[in-house]
VOGUMAR-152343 format. One line per 5 residues: number of its first residue (from 1); their letters; for each residue x negated, y, z negated of C-alpha. Coordinates in nm, 2 decimals, padded with zeros to 4 digits. Layout:
% VOGUMAR-152343
NUM) A) X Y Z | ...
//
This chain:
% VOGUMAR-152343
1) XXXXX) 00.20 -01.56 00.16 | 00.35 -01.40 00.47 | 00.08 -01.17 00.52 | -00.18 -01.43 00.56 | 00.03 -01.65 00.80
6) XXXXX) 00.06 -01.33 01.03 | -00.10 -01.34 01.36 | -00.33 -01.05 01.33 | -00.45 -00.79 01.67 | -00.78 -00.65 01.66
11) XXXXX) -00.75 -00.34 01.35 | -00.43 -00.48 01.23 | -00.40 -00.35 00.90 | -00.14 -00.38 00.62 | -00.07 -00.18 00.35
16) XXXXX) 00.24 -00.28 00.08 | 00.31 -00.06 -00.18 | 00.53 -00.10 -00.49 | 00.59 00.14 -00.77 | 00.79 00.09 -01.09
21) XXXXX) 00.92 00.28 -01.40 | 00.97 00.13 -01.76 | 00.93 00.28 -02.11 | 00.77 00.57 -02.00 | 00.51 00.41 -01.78
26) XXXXX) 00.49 00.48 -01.42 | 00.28 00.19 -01.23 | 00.21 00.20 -00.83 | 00.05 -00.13 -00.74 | -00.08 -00.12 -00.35
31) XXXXX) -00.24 -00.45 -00.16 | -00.41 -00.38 00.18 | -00.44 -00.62 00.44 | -00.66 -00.68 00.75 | -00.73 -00.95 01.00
36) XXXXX) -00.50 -01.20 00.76 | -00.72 -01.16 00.41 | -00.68 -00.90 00.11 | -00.94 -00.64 00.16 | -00.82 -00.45 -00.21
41) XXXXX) -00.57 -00.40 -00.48 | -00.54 -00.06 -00.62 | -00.31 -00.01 -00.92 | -00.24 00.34 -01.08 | -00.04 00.40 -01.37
46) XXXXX) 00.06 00.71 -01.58 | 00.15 00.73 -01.96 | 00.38 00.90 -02.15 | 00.57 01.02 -01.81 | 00.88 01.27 -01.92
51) XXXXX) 01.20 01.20 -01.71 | 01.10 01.52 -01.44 | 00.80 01.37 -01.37 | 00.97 01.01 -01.32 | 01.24 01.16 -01.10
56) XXXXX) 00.98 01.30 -00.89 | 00.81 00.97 -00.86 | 01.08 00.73 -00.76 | 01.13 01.04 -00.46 | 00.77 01.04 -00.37
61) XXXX) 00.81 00.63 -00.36 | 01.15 00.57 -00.28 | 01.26 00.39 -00.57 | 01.62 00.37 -00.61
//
């Protein structure tokens, strides 16, 4: 992975975010990064999104 082959500087961190929509679902999946290993994984997903609230979350996330 490119993140770990990365020479790291003292408090270095990384933080790569990706969000999605599909069949109602909206699903933000974040991975942070320090000193070349995964600290975390954080995912976060709402059901039963109605096309407002999906509009609003590609702007929020800049989804195209």
């Amino acid at each position: 992975m490119l993140v770990q082959n990365m020479p790291f500087k003292h408090g270095l961190v990384i933080v790569i975010v990706d969000a999605s929509i599909k069949d109602n679902i909206a699903i933000s999946v974040s991975h942070v990064y320090a000193y070349g290993r995964k600290l975390f994984k954080k995912i976060h997903h709402a059901v039963n999104v109605t096309l407002t609230e999906a509009e609003l979350f590609t702007i929020r996330y800049a989804i195209n």
